[in-house]
Backbone as CSV, one residue per row, in Angstrom:
resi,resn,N_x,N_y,N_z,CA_x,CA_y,CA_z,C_x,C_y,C_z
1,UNK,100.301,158.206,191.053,100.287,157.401,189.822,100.896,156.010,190.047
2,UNK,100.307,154.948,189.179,100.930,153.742,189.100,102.508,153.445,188.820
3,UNK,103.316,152.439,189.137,104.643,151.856,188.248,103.921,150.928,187.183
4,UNK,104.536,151.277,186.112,104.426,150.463,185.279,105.944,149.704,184.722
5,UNK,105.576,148.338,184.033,106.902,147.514,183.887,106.658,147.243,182.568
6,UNK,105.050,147.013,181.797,105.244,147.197,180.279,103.975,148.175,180.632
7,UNK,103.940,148.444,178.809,102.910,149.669,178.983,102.205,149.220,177.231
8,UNK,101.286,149.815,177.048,100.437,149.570,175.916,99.815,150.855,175.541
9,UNK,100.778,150.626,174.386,100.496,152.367,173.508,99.920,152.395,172.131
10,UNK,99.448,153.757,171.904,98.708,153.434,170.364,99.927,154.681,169.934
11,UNK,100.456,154.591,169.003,101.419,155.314,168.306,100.903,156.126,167.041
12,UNK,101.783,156.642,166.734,101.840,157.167,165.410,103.308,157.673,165.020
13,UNK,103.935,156.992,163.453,104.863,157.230,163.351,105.480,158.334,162.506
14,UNK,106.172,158.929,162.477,106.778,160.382,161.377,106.862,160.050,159.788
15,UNK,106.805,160.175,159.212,106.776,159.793,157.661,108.058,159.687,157.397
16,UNK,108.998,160.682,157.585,110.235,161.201,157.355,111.329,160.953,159.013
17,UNK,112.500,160.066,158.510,113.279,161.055,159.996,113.305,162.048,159.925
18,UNK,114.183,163.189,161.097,114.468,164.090,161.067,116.010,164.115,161.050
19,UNK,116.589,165.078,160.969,118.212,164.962,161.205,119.070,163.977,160.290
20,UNK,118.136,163.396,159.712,119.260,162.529,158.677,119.102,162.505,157.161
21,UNK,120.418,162.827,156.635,120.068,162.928,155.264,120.268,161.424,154.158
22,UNK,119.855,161.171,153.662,120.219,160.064,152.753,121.455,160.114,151.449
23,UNK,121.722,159.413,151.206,123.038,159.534,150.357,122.627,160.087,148.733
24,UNK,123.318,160.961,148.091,122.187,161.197,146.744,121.206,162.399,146.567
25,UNK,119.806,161.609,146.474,118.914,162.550,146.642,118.934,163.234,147.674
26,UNK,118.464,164.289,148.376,118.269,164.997,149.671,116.530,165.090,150.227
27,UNK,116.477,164.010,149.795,115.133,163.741,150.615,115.539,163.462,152.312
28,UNK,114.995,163.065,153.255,115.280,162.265,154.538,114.423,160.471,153.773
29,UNK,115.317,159.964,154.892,114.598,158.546,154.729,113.534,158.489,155.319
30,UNK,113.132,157.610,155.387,111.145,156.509,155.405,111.502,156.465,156.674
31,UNK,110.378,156.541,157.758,110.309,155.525,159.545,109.732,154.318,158.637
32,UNK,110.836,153.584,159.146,110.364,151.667,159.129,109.208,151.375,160.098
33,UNK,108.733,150.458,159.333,106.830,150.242,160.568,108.186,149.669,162.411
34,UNK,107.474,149.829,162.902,108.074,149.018,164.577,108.283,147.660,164.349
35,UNK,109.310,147.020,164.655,108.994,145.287,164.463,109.502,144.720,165.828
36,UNK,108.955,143.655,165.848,108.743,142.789,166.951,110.266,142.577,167.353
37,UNK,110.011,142.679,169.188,111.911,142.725,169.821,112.993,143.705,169.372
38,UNK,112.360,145.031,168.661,113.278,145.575,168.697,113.818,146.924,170.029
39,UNK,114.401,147.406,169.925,115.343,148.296,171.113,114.603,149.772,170.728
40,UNK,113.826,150.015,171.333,113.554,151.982,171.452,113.518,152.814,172.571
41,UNK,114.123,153.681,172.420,114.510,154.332,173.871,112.618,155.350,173.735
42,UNK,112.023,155.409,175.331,110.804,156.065,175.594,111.300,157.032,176.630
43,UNK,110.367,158.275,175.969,110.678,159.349,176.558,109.147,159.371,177.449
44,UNK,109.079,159.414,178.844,107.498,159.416,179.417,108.020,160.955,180.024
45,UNK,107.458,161.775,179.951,107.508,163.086,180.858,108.971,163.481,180.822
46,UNK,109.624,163.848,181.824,110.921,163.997,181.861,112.073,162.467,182.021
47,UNK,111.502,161.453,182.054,112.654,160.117,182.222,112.445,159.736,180.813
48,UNK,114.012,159.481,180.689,113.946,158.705,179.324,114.200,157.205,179.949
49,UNK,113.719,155.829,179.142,114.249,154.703,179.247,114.119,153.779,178.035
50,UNK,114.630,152.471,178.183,115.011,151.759,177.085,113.678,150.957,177.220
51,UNK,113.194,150.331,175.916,112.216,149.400,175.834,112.238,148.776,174.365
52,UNK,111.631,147.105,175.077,111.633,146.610,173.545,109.701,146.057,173.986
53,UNK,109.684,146.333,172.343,108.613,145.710,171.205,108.106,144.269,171.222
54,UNK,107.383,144.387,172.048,106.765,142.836,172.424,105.852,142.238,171.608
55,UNK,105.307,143.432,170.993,103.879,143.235,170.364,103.237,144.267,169.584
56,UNK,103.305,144.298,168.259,102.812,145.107,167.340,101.228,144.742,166.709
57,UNK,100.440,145.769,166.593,99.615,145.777,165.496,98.516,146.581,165.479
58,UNK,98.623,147.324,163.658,98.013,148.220,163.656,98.612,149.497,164.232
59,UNK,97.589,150.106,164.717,98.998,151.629,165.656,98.502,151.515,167.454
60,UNK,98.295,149.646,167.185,98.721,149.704,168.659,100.079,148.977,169.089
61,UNK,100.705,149.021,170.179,102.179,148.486,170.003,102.013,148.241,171.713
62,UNK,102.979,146.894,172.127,103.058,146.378,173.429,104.698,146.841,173.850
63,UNK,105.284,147.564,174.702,106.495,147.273,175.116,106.598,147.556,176.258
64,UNK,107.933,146.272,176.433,108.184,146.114,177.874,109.724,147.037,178.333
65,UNK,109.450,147.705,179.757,110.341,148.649,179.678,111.156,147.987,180.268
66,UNK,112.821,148.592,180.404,114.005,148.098,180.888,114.323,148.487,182.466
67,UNK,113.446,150.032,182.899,113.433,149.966,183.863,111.892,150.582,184.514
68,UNK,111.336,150.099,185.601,109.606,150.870,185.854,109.568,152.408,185.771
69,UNK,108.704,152.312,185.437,108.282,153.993,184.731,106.623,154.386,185.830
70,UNK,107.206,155.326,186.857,105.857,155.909,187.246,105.439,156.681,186.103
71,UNK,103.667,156.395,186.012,103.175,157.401,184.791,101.737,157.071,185.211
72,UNK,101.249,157.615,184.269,99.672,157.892,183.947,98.936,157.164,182.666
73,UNK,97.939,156.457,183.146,97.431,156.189,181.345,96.622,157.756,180.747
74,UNK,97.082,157.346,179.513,96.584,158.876,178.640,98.155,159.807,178.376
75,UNK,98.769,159.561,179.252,100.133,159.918,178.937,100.437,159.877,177.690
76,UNK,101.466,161.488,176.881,102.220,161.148,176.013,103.736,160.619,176.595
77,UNK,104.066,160.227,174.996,105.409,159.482,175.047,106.205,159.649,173.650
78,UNK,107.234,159.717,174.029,107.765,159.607,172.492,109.165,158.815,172.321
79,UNK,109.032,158.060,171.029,109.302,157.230,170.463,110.796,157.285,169.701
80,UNK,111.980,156.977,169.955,113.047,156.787,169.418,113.900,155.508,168.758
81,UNK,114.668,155.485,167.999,115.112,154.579,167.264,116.714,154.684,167.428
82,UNK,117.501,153.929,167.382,118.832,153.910,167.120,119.133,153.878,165.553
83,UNK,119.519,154.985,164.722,119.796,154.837,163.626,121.181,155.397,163.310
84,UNK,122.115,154.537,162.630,123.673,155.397,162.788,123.990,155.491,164.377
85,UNK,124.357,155.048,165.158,124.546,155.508,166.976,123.914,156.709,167.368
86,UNK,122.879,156.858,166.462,122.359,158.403,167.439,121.218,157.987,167.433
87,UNK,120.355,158.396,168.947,119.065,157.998,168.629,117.842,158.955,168.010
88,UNK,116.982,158.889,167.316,116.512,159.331,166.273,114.904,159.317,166.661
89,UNK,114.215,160.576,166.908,112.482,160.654,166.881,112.094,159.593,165.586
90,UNK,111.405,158.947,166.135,110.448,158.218,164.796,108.895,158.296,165.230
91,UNK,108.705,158.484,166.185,107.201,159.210,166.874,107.006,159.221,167.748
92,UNK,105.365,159.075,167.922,105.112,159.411,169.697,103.952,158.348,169.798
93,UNK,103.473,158.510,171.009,102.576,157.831,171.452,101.535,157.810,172.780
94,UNK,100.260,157.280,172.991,99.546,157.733,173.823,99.487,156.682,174.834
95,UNK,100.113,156.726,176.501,99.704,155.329,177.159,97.947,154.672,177.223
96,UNK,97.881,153.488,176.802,96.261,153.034,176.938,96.387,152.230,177.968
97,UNK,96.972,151.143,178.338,96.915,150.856,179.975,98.647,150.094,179.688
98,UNK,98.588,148.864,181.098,99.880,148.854,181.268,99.547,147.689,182.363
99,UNK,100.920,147.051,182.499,101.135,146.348,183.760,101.911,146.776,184.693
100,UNK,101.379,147.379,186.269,101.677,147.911,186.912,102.798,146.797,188.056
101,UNK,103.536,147.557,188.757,104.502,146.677,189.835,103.157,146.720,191.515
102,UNK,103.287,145.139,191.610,102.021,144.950,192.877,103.076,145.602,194.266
């Protein structure tokens, strides 16, 4: 398989977190849409790593990782958030291609 250094994914996000309750009602809170430059830790197979949000739109999303990730396109992935210091599923995602290390 290739290194990749960013990668280009089509996502889909959870409606609901999980694990967190909101103050009040006992609903869970909303996943916020992805926004541009922010920090999400990617889970590819067994490595987790850090990546930010280069490029949103629609439920396709650009991010560049913090450190190269051997993988596969078609790969799942899944998608975390820092919410409260814990990091938090907000979804997953499918690799569609990527920029590989020459």
């Amino acid at each position: 398989p290739n290194i990749y250094t960013e990668l280009e994914i089509s996502y889909y996000l959870l409606r609901r977190l999980l694990g967190v309750r909101t103050e009040g009602d006992k609903k869970a809170a909303k996943v916020q849409k992805l926004t541009k430059s922010e920090v999400l830790m990617v889970n590819i197979g067994s490595l987790s790593t850090g990546g930010r949000v280069i490029a949103v739109k629609a439920d396709l999303a650009k991010i560049g990782l913090t450190t190269p990730v051997c993988t596969e396109v078609g790969e799942k992935i899944a998608l975390s958030r820092r919410i409260d210091k814990h990091w938090r599923l907000i979804g997953w995602g499918q690799i569609r291609r990527g920029i590989t290390v020459k």
